[in-house]
Every structure is written in structure tokens, then in C-alpha cells.
N, CA, C and O atoms as a GROMACS GRO file, in nm:
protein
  416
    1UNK      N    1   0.049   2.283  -1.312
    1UNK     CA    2  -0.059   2.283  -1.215
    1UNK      C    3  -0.002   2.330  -1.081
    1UNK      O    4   0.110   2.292  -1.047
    2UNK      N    5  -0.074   2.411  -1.006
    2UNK     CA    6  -0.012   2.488  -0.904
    2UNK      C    7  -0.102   2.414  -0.794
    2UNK      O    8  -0.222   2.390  -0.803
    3UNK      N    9   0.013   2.373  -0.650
    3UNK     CA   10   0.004   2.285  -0.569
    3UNK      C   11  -0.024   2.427  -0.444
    3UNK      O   12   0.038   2.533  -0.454
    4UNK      N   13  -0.120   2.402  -0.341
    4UNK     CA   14  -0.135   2.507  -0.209
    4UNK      C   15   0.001   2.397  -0.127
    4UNK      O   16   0.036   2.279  -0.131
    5UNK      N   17   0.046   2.545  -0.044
    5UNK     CA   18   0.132   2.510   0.098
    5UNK      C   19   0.028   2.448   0.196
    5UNK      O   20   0.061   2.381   0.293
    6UNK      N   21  -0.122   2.480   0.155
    6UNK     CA   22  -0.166   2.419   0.295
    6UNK      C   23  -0.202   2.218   0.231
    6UNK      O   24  -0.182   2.121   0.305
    7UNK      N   25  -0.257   2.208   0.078
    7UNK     CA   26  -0.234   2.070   0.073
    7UNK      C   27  -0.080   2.047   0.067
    7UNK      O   28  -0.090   1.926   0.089
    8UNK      N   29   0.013   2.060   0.059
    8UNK     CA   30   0.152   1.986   0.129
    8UNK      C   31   0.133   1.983   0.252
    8UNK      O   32   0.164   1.877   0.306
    9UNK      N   33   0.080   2.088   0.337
    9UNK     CA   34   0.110   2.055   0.496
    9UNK      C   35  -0.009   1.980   0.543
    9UNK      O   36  -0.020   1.941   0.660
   10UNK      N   37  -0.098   1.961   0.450
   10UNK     CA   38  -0.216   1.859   0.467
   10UNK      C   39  -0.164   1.749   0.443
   10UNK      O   40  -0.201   1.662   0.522
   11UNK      N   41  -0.078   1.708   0.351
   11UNK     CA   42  -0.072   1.580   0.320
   11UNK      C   43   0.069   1.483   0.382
   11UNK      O   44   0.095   1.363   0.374
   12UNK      N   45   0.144   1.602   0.445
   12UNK     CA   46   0.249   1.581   0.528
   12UNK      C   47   0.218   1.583   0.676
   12UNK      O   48   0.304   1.551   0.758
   13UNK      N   49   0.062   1.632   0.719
   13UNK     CA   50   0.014   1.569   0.866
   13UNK      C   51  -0.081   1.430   0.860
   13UNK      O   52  -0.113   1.364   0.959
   14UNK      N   53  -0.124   1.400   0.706
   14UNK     CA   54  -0.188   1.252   0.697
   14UNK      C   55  -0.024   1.130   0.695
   14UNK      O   56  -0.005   1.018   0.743
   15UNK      N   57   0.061   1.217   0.621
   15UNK     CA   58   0.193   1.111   0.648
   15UNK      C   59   0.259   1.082   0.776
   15UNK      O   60   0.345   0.994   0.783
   16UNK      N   61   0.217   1.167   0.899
   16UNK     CA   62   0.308   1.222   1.000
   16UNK      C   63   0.441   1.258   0.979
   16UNK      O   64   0.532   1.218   1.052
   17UNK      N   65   0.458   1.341   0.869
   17UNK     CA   66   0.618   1.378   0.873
   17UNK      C   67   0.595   1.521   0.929
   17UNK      O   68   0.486   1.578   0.930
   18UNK      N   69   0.713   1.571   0.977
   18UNK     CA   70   0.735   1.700   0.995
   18UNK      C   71   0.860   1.758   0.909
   18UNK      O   72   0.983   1.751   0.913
   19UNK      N   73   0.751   1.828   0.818
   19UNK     CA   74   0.880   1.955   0.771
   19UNK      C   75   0.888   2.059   0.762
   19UNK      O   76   0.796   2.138   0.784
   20UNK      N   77   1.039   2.096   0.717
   20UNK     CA   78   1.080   2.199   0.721
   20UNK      C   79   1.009   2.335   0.624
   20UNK      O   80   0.985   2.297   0.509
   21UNK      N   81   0.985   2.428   0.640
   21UNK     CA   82   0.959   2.521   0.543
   21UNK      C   83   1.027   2.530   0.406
   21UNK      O   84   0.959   2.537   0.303
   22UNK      N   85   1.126   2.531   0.405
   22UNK     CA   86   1.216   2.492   0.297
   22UNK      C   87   1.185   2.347   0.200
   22UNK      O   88   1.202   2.331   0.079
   23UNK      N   89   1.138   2.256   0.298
   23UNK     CA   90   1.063   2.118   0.238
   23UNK      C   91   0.927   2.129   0.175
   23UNK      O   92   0.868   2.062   0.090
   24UNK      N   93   0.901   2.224   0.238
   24UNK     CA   94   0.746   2.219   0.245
   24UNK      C   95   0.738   2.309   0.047
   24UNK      O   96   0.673   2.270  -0.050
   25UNK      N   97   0.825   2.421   0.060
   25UNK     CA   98   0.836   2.491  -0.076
   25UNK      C   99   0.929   2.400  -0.180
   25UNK      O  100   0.915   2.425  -0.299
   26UNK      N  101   1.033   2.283  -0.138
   26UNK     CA  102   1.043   2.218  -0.258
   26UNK      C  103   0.943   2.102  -0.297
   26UNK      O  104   0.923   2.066  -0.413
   27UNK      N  105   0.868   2.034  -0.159
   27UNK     CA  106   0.760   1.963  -0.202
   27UNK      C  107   0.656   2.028  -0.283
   27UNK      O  108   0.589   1.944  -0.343
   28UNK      N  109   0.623   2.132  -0.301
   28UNK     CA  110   0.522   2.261  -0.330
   28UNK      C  111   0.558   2.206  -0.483
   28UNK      O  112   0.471   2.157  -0.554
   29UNK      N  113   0.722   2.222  -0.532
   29UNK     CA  114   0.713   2.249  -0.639
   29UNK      C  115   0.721   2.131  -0.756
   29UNK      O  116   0.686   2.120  -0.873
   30UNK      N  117   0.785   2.049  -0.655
   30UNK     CA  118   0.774   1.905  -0.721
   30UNK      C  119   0.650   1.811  -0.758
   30UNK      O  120   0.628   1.733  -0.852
   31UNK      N  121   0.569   1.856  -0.635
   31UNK     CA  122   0.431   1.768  -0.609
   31UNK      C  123   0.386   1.846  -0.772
   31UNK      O  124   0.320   1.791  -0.860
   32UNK      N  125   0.433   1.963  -0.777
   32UNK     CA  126   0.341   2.058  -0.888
   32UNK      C  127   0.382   2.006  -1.057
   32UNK      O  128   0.316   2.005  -1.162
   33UNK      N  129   0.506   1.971  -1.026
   33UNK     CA  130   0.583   1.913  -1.143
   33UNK      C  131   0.496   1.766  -1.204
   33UNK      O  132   0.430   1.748  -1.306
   34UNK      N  133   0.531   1.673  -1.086
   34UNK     CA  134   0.451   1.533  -1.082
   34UNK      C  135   0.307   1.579  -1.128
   34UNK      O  136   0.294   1.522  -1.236
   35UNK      N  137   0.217   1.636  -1.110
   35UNK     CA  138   0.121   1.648  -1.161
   35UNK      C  139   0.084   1.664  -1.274
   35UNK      O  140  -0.007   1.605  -1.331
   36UNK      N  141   0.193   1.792  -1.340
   36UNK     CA  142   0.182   1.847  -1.480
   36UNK      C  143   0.229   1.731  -1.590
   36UNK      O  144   0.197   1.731  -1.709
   37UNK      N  145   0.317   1.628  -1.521
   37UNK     CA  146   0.367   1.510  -1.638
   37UNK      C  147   0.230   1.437  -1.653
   37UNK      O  148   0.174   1.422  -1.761
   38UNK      N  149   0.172   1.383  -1.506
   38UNK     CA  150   0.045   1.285  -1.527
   38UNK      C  151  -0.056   1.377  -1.613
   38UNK      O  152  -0.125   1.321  -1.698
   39UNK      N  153  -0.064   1.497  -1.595
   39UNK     CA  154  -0.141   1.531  -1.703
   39UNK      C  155  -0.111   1.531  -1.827
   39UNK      O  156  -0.197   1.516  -1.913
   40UNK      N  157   0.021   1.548  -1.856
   40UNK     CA  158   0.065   1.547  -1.993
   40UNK      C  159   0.054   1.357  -2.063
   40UNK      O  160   0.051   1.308  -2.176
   41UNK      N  161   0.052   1.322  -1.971
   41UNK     CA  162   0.033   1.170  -1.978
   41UNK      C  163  -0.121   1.109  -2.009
   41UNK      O  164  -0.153   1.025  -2.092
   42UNK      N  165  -0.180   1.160  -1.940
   42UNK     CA  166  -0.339   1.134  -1.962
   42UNK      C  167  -0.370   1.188  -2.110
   42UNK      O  168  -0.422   1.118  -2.197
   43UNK      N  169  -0.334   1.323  -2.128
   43UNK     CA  170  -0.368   1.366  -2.237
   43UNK      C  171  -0.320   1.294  -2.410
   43UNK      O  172  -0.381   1.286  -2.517
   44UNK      N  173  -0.159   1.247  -2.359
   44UNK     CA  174  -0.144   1.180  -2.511
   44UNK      C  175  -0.256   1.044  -2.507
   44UNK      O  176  -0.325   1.004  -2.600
   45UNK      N  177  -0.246   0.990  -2.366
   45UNK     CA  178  -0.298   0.881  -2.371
   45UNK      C  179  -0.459   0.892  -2.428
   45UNK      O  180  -0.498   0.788  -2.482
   46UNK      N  181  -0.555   1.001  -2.423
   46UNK     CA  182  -0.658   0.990  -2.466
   46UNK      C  183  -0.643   1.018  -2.624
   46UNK      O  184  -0.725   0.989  -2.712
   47UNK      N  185  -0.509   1.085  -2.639
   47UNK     CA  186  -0.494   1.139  -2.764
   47UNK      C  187  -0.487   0.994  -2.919
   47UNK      O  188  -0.547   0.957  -3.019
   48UNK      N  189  -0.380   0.967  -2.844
   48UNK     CA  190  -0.337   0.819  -2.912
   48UNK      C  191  -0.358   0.638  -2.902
   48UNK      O  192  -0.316   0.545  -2.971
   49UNK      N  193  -0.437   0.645  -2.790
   49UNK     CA  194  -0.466   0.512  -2.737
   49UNK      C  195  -0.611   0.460  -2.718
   49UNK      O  196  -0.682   0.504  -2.627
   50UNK      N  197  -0.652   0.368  -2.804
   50UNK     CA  198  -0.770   0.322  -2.794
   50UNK      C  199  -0.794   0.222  -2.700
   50UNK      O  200  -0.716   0.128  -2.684
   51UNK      N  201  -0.923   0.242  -2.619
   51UNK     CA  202  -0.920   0.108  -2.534
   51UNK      C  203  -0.880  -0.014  -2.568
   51UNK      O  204  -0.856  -0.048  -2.684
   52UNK      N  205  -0.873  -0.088  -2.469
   52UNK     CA  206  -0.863  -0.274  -2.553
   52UNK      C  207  -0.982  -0.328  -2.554
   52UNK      O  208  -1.076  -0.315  -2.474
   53UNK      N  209  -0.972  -0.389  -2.646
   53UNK     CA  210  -1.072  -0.456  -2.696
   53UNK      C  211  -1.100  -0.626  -2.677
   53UNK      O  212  -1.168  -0.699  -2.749
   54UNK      N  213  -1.023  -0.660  -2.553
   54UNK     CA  214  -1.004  -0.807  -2.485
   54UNK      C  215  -0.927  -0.776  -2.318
   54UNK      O  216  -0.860  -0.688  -2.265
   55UNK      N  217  -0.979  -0.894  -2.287
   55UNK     CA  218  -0.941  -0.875  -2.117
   55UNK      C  219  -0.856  -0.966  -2.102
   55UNK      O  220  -0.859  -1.070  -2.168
   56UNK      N  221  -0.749  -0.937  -1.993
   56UNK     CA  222  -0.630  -0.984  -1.975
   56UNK      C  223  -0.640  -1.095  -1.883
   56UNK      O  224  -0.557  -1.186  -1.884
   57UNK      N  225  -0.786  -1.087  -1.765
   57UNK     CA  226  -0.837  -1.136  -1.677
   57UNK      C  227  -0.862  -1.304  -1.697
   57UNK      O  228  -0.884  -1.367  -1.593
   58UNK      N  229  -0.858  -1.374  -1.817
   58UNK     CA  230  -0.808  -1.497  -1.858
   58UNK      C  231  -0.732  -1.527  -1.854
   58UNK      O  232  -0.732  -1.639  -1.803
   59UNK      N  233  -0.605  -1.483  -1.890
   59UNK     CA  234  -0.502  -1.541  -1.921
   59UNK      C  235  -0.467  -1.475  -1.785
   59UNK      O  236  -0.362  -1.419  -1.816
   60UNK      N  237  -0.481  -1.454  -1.688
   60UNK     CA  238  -0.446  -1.429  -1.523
   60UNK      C  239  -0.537  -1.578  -1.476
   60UNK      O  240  -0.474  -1.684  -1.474
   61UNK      N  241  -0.608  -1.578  -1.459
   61UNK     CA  242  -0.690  -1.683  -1.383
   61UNK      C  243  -0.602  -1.835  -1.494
   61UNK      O  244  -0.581  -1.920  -1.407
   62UNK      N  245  -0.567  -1.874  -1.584
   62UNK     CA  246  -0.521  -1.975  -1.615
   62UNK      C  247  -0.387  -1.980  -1.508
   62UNK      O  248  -0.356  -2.094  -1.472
   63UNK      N  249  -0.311  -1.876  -1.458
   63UNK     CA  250  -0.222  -1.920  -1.313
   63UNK      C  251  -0.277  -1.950  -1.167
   63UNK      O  252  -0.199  -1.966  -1.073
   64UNK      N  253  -0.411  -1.957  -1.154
   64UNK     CA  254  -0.479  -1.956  -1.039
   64UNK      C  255  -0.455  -2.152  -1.030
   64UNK      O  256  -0.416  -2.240  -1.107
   65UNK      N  257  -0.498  -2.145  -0.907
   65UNK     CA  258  -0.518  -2.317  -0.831
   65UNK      C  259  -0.612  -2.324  -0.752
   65UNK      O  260  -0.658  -2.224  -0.696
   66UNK      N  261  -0.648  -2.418  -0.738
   66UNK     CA  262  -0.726  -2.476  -0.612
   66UNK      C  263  -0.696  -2.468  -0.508
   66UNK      O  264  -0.615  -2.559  -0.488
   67UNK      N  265  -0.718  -2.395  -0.393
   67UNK     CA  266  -0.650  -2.441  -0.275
   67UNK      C  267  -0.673  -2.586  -0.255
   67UNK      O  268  -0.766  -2.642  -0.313
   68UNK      N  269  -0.572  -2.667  -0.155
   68UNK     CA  270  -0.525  -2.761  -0.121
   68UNK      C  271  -0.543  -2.759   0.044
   68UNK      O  272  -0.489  -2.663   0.098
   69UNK      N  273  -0.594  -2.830   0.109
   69UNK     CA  274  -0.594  -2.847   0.235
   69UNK      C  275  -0.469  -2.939   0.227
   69UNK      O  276  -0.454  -3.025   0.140
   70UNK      N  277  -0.394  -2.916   0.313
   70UNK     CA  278  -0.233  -2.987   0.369
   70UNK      C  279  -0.186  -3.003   0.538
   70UNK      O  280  -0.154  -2.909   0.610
   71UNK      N  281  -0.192  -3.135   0.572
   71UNK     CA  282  -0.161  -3.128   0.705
   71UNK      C  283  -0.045  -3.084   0.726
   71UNK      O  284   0.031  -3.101   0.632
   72UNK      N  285   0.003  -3.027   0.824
   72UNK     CA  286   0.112  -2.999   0.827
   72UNK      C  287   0.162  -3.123   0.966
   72UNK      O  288   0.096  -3.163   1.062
   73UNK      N  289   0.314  -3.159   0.920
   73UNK     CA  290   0.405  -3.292   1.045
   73UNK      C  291   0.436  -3.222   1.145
   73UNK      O  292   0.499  -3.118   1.159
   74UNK      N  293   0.358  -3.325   1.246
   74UNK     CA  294   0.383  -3.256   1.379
   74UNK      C  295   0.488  -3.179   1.470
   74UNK      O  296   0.472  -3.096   1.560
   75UNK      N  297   0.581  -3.227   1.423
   75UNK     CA  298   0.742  -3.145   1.408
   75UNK      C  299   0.724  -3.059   1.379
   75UNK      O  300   0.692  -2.975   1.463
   76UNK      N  301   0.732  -3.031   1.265
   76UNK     CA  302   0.750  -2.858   1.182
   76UNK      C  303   0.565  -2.809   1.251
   76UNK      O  304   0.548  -2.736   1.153
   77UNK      N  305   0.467  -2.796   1.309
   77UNK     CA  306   0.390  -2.795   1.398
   77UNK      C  307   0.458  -2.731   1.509
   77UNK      O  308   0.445  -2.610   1.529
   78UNK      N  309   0.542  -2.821   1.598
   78UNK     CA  310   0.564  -2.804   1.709
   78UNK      C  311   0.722  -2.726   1.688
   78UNK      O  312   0.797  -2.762   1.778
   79UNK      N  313   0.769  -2.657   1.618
   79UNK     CA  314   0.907  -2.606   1.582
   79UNK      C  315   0.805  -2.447   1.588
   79UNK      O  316   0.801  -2.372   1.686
   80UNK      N  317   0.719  -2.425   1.438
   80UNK     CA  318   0.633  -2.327   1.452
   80UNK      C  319   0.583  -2.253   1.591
   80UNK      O  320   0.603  -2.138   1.630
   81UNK      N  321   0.516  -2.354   1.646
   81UNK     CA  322   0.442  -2.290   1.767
   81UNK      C  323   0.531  -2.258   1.886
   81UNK      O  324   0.486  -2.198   1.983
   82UNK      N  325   0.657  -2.299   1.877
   82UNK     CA  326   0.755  -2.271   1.980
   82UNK      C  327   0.855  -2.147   1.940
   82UNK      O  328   0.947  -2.099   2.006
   83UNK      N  329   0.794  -2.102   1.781
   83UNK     CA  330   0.908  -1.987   1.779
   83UNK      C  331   0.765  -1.841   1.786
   83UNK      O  332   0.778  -1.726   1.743
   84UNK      N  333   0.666  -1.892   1.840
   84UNK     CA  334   0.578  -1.755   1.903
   84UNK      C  335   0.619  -1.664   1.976
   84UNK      O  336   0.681  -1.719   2.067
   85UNK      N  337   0.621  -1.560   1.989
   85UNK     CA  338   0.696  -1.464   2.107
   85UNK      C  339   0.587  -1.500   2.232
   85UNK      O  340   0.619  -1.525   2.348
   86UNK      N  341   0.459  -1.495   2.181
   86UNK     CA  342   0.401  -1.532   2.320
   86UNK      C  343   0.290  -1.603   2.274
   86UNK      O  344   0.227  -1.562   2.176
   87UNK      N  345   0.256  -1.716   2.340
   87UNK     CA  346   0.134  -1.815   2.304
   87UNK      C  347   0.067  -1.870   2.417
   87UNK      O  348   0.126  -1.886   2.524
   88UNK      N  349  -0.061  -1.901   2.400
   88UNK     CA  350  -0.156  -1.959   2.504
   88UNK      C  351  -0.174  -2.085   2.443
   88UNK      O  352  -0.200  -2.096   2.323
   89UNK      N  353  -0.162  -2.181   2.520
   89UNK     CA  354  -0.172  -2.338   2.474
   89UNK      C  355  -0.118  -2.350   2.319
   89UNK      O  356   0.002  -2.325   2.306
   90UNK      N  357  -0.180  -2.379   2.217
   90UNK     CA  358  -0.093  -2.418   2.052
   90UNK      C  359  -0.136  -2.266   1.930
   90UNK      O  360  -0.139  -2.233   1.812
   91UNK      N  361  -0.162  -2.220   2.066
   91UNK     CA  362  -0.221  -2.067   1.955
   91UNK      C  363  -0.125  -1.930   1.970
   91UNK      O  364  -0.076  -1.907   2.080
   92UNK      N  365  -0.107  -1.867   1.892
   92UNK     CA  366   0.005  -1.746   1.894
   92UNK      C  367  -0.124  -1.646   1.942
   92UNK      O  368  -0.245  -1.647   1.920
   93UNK      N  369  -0.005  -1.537   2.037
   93UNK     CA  370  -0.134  -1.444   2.167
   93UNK      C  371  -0.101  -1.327   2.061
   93UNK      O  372   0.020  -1.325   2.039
   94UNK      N  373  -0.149  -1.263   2.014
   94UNK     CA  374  -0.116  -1.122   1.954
   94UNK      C  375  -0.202  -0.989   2.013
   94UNK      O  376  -0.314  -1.006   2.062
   95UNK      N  377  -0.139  -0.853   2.001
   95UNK     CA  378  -0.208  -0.757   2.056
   95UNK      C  379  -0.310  -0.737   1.935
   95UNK      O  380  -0.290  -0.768   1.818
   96UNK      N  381  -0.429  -0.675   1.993
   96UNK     CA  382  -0.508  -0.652   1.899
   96UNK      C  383  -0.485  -0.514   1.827
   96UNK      O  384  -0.412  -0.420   1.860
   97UNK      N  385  -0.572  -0.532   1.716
   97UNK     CA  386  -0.543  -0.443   1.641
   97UNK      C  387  -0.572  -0.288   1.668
   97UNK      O  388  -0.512  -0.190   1.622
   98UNK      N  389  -0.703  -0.294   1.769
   98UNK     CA  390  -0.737  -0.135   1.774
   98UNK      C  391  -0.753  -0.147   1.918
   98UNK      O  392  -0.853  -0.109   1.978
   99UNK      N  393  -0.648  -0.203   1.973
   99UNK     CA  394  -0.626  -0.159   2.126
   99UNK      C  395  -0.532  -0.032   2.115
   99UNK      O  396  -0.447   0.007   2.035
  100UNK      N  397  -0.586   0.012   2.230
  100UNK     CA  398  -0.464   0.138   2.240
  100UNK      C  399  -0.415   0.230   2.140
  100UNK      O  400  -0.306   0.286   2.131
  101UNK      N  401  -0.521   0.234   2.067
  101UNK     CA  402  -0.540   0.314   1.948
  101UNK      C  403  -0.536   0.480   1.956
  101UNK      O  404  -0.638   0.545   1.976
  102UNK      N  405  -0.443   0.524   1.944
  102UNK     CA  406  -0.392   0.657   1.942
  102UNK      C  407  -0.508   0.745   1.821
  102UNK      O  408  -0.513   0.707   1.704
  103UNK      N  409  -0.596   0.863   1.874
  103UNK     CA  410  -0.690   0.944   1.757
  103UNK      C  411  -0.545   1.032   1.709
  103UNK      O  412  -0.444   1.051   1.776
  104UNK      N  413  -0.578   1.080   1.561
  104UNK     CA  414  -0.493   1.172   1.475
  104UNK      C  415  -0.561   1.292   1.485
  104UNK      O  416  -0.520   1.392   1.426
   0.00000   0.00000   0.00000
């Protein structure tokens, strides 16, 4: 499967990397490689593999719990809230998330 120079340099300005031309033609050929296995992969897989016929999604939820409400000792409390880099009264101050938000 044949990969464009402009999706590598598309997908290397959604990564913010900068590369080299030389990168850009061995990513070209690798990205092209990786593709041709997943296809070769999909294909045995439709070839030879029947869906399942049971869900795994039980025997996952038999490791699940209840959450537990747990006080936590005022010590390990007051150890916590003193290793904040910066806090207002018993609460940790953090920058927000889409302050100062740089557009791409």
C-alpha cells in the first residue's frame, strides 16, 4: 500500500515533530510497510477466524468491586495537603486546563 509525502507531513504536523526529508522518505516507506502487514493480517484473519461465540465481559466484571468510601487519618491528610506545590486553604490550586491555550 503506497503512503503520500503529504500524509507523513500531515501526520508529522498533528505529532509536532519536525523532519527531515530523508525522514520523511523513510517514514513514507515504513508507514507503507506497517500497513501492508495489517492488511495481510486482516485478511488471514477473515480468512481463518470465526467470531466468538461468548463474551469475555463476565469473567472481567467478576474482578470489579464496590467502591468503598474510606476516611482518610488526619495525618496522612495533613502530610498530603502539605506536599501541594501550591494550595488555597486544604485544596490543591492547579492551572486550568484550557488557559493559555496555544491554536495549532
Amino acid at each position: 500500500m503506497s503512503v503520500s509525502l503529504e500524509t507523513i507531513e500531515h501526520l508529522a504536523r498533528l505529532a509536532r515533530l519536525e523532519l527531515t526529508p530523508e525522514e520523511k522518505t523513510r517514514y513514507q516507506k515504513e508507514m507503507a510497510a506497517i500497513l501492508d502487514y495489517v492488511k495481510k493480517l486482516e485478511d488471514f484473519k477473515a480468512k481463518t477466524v470465526s467470531a466468538p461465540l461468548f463474551s469475555t465481559f463476565e469473567e472481567a466484571k467478576a474482578c470489579l468491586r464496590d467502591d468503598e468510601i474510606k476516611e482518610c487519618p488526619l495525618s496522612e491528610r495533613k502530610k498530603i495537603i502539605e506536599a501541594f506545590p501550591e494550595r488555597e486553604d486544604d485544596l490543591a490550586k492547579i492551572k486550568g486546563v484550557f488557559e493559555n491555550r496555544k491554536e495549532i
